[in-house]
Backbone as a printed PyTorch tensor [residue, N CA C, xyz], in Angstrom:
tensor([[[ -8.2550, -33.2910,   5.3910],
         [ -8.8340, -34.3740,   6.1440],
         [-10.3090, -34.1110,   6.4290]],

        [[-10.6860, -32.8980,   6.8360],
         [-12.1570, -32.2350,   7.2570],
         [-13.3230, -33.0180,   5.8190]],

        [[-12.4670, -32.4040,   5.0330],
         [-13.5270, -32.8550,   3.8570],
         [-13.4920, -34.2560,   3.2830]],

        [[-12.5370, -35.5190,   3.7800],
         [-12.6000, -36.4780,   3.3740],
         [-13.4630, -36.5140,   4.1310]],

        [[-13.3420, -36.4060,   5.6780],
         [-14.6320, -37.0480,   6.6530],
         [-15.8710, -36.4300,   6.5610]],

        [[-16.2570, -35.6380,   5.5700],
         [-17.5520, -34.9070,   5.4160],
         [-18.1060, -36.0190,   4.3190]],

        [[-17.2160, -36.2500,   3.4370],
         [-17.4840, -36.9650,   2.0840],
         [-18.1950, -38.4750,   2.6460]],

        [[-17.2320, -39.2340,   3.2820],
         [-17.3140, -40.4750,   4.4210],
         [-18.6420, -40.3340,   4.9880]],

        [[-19.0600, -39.7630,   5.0460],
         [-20.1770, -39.2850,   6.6500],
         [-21.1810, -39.5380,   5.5530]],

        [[-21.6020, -38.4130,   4.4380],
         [-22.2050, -38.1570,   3.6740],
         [-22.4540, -39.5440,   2.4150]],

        [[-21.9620, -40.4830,   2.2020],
         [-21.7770, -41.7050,   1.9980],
         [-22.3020, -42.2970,   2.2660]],

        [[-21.9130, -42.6850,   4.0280],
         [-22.8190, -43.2110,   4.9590],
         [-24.1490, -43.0760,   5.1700]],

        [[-24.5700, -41.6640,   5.2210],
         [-25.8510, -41.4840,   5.7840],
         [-26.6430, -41.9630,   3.8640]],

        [[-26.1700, -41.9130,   3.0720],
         [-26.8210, -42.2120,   1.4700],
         [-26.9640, -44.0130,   1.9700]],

        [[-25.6740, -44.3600,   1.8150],
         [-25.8080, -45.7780,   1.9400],
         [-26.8240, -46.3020,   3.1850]],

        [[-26.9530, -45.5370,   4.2890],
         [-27.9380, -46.4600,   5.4040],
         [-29.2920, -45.5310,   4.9470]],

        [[-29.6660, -44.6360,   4.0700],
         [-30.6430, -44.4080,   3.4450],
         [-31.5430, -45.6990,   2.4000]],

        [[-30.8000, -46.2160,   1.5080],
         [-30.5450, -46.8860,   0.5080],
         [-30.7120, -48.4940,   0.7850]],

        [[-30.0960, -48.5390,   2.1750],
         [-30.1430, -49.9290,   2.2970],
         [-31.6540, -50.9150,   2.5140]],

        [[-32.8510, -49.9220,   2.9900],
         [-34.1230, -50.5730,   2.7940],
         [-34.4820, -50.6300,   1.1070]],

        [[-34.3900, -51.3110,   0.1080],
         [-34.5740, -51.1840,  -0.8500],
         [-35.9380, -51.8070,  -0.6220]],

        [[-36.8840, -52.0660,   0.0290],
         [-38.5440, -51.9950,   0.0180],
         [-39.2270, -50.6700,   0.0390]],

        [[-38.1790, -49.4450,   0.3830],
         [-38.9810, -48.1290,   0.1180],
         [-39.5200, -48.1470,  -1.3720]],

        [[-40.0000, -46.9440,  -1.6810],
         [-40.4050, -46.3790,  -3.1340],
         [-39.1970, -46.0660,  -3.6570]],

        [[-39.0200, -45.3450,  -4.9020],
         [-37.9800, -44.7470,  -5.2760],
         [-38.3390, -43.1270,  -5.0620]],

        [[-39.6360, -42.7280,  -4.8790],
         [-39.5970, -41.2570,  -4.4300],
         [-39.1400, -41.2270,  -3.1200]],

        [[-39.0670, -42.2070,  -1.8680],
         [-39.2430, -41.9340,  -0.7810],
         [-37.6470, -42.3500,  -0.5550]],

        [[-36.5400, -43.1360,  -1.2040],
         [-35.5260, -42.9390,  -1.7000],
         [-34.6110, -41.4880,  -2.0360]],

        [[-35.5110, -41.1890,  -2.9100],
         [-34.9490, -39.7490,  -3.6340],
         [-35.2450, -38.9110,  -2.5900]],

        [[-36.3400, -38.7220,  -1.8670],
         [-36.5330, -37.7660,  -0.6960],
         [-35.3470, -38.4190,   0.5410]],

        [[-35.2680, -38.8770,   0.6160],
         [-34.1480, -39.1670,   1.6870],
         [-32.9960, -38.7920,   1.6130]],

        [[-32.6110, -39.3530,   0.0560],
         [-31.3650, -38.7980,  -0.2520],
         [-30.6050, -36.9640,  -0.4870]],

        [[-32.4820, -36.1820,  -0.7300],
         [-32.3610, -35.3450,  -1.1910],
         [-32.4900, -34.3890,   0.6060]],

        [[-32.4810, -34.8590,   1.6940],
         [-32.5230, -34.5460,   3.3720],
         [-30.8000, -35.0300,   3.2780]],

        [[-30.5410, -36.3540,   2.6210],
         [-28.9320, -35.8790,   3.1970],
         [-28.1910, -35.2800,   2.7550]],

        [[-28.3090, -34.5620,   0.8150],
         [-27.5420, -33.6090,   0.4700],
         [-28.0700, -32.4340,   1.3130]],

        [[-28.8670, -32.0860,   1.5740],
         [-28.9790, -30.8440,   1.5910],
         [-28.3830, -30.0640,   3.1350]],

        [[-28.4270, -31.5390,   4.0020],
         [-28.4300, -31.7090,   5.3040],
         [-26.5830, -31.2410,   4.9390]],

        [[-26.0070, -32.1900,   4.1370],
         [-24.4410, -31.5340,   3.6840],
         [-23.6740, -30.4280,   3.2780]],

        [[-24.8950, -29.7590,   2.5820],
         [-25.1800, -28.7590,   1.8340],
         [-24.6810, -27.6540,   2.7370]],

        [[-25.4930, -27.1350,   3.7600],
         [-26.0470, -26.3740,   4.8210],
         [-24.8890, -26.4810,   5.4900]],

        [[-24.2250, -27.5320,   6.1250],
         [-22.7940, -27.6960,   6.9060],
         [-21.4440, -27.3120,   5.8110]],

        [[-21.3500, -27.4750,   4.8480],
         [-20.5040, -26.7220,   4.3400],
         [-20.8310, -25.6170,   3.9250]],

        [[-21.7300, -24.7140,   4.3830],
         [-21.8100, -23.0600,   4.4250],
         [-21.7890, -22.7480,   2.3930]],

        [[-22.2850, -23.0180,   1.3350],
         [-22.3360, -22.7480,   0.0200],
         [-23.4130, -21.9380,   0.2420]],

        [[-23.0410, -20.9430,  -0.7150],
         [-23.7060, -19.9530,  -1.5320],
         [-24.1550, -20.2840,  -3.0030]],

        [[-25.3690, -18.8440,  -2.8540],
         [-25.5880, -19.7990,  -4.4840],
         [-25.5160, -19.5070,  -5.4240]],

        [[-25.6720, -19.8060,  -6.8860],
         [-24.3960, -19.0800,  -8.2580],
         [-24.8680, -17.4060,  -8.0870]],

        [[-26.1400, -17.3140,  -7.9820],
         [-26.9970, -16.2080,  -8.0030],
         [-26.0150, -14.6830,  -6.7310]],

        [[-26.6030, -15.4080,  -5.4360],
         [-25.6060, -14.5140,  -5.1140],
         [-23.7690, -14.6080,  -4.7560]],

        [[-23.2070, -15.6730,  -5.7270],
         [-21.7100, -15.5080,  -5.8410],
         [-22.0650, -14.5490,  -6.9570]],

        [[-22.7670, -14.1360,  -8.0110],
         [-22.5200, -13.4410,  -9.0980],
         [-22.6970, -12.0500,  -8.3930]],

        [[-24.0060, -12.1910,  -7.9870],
         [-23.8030, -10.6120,  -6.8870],
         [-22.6460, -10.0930,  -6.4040]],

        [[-21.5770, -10.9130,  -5.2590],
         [-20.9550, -10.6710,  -4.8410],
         [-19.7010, -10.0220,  -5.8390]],

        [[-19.6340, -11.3260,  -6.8490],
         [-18.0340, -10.8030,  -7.2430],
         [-18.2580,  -9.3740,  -8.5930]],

        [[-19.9850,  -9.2080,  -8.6790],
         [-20.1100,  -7.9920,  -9.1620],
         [-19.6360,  -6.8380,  -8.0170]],

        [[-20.2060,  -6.8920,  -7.1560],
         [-19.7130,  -5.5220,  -5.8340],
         [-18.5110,  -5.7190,  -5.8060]],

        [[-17.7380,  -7.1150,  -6.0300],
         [-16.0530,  -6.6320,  -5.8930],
         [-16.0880,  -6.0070,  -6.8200]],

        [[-16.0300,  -6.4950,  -8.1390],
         [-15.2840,  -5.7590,  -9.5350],
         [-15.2870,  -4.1720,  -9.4730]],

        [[-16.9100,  -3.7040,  -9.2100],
         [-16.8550,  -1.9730,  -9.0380],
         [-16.3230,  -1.8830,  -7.7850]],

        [[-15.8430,  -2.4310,  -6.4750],
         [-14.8180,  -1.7720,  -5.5410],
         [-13.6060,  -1.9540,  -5.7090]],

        [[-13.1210,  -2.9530,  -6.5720],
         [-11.9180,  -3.2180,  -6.9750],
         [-11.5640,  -1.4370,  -7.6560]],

        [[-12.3470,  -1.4210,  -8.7240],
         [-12.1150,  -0.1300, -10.0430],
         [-11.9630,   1.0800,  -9.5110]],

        [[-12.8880,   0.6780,  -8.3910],
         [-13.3200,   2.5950,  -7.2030],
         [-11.8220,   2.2850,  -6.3500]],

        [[-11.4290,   1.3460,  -5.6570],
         [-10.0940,   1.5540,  -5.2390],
         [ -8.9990,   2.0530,  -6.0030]],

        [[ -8.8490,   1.1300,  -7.2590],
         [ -7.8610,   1.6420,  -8.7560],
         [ -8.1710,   3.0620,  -8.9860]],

        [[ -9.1020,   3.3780,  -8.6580],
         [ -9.2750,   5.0820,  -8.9880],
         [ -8.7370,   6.0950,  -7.9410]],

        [[ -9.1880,   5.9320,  -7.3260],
         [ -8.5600,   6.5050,  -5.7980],
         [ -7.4450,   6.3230,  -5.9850]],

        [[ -6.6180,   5.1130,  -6.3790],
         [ -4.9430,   5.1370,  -5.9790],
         [ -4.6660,   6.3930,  -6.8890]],

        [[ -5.5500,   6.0600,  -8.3960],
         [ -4.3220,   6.9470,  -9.2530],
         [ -4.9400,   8.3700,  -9.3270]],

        [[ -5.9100,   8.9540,  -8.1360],
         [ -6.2560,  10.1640,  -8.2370],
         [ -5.0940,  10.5500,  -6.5240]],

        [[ -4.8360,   9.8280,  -6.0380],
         [ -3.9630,   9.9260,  -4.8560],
         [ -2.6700,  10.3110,  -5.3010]],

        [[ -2.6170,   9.6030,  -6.3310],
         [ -0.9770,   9.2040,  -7.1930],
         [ -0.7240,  10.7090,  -7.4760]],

        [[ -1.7540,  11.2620,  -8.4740],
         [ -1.9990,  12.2610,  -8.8820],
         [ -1.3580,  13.5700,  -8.1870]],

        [[ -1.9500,  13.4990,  -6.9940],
         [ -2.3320,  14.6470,  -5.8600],
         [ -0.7070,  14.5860,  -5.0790]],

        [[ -0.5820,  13.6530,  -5.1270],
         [  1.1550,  13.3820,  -4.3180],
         [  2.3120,  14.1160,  -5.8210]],

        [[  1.7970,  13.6780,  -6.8760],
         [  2.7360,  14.4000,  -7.7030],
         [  3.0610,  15.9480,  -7.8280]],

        [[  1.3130,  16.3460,  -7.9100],
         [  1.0990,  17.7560,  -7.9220],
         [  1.9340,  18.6820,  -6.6910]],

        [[  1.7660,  17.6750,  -5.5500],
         [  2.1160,  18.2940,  -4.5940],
         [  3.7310,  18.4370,  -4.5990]],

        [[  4.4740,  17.2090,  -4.8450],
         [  5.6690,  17.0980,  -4.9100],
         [  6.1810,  18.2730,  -6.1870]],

        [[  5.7150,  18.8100,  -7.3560],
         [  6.0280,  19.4370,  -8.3290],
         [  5.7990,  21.1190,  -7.5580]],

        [[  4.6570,  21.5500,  -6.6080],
         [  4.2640,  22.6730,  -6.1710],
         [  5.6730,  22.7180,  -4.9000]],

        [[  5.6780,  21.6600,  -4.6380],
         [  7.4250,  22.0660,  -3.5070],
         [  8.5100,  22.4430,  -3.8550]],

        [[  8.6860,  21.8540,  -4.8410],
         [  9.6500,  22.0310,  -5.4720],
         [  9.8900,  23.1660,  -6.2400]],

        [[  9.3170,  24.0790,  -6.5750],
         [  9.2510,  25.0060,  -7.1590],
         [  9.1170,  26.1790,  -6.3010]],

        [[  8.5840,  25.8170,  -5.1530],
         [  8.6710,  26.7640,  -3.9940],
         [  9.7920,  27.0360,  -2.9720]],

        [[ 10.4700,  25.8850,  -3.3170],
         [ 11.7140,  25.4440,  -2.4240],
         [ 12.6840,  26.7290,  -3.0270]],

        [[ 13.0040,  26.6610,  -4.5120],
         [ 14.0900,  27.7320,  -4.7270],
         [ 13.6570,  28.9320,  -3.8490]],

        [[ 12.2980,  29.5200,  -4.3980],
         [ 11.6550,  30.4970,  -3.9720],
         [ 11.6870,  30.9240,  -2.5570]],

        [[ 11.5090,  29.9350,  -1.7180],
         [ 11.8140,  30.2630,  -0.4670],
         [ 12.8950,  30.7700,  -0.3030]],

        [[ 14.1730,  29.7510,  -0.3850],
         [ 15.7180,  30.1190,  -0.5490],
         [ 16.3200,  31.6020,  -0.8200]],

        [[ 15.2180,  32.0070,  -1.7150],
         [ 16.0910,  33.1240,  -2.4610],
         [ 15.4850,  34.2770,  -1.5880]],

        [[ 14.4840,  33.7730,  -0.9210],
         [ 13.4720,  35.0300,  -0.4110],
         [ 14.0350,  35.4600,   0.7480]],

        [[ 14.4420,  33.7420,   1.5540],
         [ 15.6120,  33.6900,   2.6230],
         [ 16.6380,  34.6780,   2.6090]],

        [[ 17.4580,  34.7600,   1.5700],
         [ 18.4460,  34.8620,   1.3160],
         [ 18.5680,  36.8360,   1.1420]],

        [[ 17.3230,  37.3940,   0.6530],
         [ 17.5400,  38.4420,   0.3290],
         [ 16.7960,  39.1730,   1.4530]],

        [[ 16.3050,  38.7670,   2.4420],
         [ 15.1130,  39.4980,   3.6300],
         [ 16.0090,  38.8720,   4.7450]],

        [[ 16.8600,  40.1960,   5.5970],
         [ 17.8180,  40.1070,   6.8760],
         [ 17.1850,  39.5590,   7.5810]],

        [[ 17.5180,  38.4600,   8.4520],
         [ 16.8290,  37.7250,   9.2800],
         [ 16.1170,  38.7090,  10.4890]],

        [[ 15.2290,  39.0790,  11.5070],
         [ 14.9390,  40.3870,  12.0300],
         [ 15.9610,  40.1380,  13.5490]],

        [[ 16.3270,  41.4930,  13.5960],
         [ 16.5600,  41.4980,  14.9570],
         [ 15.9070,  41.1520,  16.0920]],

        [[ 16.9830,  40.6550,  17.2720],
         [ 15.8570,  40.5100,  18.3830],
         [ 15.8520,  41.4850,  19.1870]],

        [[ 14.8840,  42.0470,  19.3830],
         [ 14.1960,  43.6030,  20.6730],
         [ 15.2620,  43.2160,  21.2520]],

        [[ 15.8580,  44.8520,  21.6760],
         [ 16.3580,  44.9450,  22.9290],
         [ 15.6220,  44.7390,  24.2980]],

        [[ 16.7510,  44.2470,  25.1460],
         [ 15.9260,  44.0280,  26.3230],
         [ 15.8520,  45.4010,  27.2950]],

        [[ 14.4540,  45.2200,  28.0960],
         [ 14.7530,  46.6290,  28.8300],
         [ 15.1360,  46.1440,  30.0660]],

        [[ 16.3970,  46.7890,  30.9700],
         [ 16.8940,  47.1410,  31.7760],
         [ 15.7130,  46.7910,  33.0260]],

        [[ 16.3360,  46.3260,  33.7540],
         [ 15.2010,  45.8290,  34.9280],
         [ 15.5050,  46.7620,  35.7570]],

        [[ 14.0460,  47.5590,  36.3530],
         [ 13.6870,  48.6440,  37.2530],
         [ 14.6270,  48.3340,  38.8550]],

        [[ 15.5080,  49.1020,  39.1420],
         [ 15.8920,  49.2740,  40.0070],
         [ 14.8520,  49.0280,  41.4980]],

        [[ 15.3230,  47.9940,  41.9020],
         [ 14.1920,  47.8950,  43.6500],
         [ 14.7260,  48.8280,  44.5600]],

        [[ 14.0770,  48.9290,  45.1750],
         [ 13.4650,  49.9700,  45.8640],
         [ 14.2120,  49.3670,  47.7380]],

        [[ 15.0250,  49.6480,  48.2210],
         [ 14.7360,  49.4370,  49.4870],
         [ 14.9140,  50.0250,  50.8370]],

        [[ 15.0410,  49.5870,  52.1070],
         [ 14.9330,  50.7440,  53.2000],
         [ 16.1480,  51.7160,  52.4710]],

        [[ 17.0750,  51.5840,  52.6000],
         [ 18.0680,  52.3420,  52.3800],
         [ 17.8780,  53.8510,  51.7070]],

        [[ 17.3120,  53.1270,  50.7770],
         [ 16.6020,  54.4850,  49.3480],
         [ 15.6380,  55.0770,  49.6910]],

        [[ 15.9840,  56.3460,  50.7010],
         [ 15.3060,  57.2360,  51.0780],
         [ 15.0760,  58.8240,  50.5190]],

        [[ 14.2890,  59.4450,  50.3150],
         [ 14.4530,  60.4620,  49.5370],
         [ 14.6970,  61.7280,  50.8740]],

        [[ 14.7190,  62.8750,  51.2280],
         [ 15.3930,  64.0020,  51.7760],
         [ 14.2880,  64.1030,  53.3430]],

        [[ 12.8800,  63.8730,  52.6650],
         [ 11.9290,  63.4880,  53.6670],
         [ 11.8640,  62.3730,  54.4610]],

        [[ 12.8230,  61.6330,  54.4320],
         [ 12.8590,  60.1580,  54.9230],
         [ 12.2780,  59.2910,  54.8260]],

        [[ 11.2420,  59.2000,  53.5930],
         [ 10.2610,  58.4000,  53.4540],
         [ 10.5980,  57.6200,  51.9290]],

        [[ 10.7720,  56.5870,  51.7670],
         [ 11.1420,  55.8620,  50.5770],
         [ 10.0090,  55.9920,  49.7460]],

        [[ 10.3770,  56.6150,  48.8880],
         [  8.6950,  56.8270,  47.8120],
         [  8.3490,  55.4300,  46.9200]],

        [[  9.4390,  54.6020,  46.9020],
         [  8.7080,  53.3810,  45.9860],
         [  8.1950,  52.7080,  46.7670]],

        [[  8.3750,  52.5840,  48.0540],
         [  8.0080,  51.5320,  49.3310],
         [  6.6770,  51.8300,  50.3160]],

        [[  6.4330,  53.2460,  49.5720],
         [  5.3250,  54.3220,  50.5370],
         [  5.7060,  54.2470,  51.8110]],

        [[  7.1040,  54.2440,  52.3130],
         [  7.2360,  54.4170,  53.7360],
         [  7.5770,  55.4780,  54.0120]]])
């Protein structure tokens, strides 16, 4: 609908351009050439020059993305082939190295209290 009523509008402003036919025909053509351009400008166009620019910078980011995937592709394979080959390896390494013991624990130091007096009556862990 937007662009029928742009088309409509753009019509209009030609036709109430047009309708003094006592102008010139340059001063015609200049009028007409204020309401394309006036159309021009509201529908936001670019021009062949830089659309060619543009869809050149896509094509080489398009190719630089395509490259990246299949150097990614690459790197995920390598990696997946280096696991896998490490995986037995682990297993077997597992398998032949005793898992280590865990430290014994040491015995918690006996406390010290009034009671535990030595012959002098003075508790030596308590300095009393």
């Amino acid at each position: 609908m937007a662009t029928q009523d742009r088309i409509s509008r753009l019509a209009q402003q030609i036709g109430d351009r047009l309708q003094n036919a006592s102008h010139t025909p340059e001063d015609i053509q200049k009028g007409v050439q204020q309401v394309m351009r006036g159309a021009f400008d509201r529908l936001e166009l670019v021009s062949r020059e830089d659309f060619d620019i543009l869809m050149d910078v896509l094509q080489r980011t398009r190719s630089r993305v395509e490259a990246l995937e299949r150097q990614v592709a690459n790197l995920e394979a390598s990696i997946d082939a280096a696991q896998a080959t490490q995986a037995p390896a682990m297993e077997a390494e597992a398998q032949a190295t005793p898992a280590p013991a865990e430290p014994a624990k040491k015995a918690p130091k006996p406390r010290a209290t009034k009671a535990t007096k030595d012959a002098t009556g003075i508790n030596p862990d308590l300095g009393e």
